[in-house]
N, C-alpha and C positions, 0 to 999 in steps of 0.2 A: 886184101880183105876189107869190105865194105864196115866201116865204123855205123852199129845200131842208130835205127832212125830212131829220135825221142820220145818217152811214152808220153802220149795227150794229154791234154789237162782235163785236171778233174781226179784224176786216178792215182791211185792211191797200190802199194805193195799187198797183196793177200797172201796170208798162209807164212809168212815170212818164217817164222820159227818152228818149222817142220821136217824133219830126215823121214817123211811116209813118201805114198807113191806120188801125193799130190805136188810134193816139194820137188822129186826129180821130173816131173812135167814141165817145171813152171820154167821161168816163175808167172804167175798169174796176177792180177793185177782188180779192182774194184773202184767201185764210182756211185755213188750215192745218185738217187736220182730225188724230185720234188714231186714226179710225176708220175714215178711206179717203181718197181722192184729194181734194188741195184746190177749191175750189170756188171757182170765180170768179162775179163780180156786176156787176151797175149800176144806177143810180139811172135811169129813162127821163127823160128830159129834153125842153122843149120840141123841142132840134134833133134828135130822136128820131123823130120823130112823119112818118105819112104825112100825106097829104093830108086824110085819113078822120078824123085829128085822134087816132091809134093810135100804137102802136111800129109804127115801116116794120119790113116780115117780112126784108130785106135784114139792118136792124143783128139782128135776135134769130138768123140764119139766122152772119152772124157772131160774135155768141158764142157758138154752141154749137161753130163751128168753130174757134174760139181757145179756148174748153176744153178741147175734143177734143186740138189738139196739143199745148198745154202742159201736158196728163196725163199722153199717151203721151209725151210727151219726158222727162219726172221720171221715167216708170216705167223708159224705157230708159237711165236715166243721161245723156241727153243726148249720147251716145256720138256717136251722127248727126243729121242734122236730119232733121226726117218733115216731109213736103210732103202736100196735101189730095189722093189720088185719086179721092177719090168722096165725095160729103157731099149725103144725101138726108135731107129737112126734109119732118115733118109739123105744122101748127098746129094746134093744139086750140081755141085762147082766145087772146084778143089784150092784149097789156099797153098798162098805159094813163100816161099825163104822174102822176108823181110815183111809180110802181109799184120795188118793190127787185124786182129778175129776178137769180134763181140759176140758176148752170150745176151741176150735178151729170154728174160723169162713168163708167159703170162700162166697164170692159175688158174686152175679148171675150177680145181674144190680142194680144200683142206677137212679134215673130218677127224674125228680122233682118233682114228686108226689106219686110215689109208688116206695119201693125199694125190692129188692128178694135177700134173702142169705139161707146158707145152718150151722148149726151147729153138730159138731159132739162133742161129751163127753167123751173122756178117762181116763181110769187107767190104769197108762202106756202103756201097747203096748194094750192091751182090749179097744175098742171102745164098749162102752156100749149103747148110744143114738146116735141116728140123729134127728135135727127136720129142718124144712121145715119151712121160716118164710118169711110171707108179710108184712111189712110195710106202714102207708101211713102217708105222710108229713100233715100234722096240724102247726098251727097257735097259739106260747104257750101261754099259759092263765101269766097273772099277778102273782106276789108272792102274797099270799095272801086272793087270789080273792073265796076262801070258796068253789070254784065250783070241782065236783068230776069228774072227767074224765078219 
């Protein structure tokens, strides 16, 4: 077994202190940028993998939609929580066991109720995904509060 290539500089642990669905993905990784919305990553890992011996299109289908909201969340200040209303995925190319996958996010519109962004997913210069994602502002529940949402 091939010892993990190193994560890139710049980047930084996301979500670190999580037992949700996001933490058995990951781990997931972030990078501030000077020059636009930060950009989230991952290393594909064996537990990544369909059957076909690829990235399952589920885990890349989910980081483009944990990019998506925790863009539009920094853009809105976090004011409210944005829940996924619509999040349409096309694939390009498939990533493969040891691939670094960036999420790149641009903004359509933020508004105080629904917000539109676009995600794109690369290995290195390969753009592999786009997804198309709607948002809508909710109201966050309690810590605690047992309810599923």
């Amino acid at each position: 077994m091939l010892s993990p290539a190193p994560i890139p500089d710049g980047f930084e642990p996301a979500f670190v202190d999580t037992d949700t669905f996001i933490g058995l993905c990951g781990p997931l990784y972030v990078r501030e940028r000077d020059d636009g919305p930060p950009v989230l990553a991952m290393r594909i890992a064996d537990k990544h993998l369909n059957l076909r011996g690829i990235a399952h299109g589920g885990l890349l289908a989910t980081l483009a939609d944990t990019a998506l909201g925790y863009v539009l969340n920094r853009a809105r200040g976090a004011q409210l929580s944005l829940v996924t209303a619509s999040l349409t995925t096309d694939f390009a190319e498939a990533a493969r066991l040891g691939d670094w996958v960036e999420a790149y996010v641009d903004i359509q519109r933020v508004g105080s109720r629904m917000a539109f962004a676009n995600a794109y997913l690369h290995v290195g210069e390969r753009r592999i995904l786009r997804a198309s994602g709607v948002f809508a502002a909710v109201t966050p529940l309690p810590q605690g509060s047992g309810t599923d949402g």
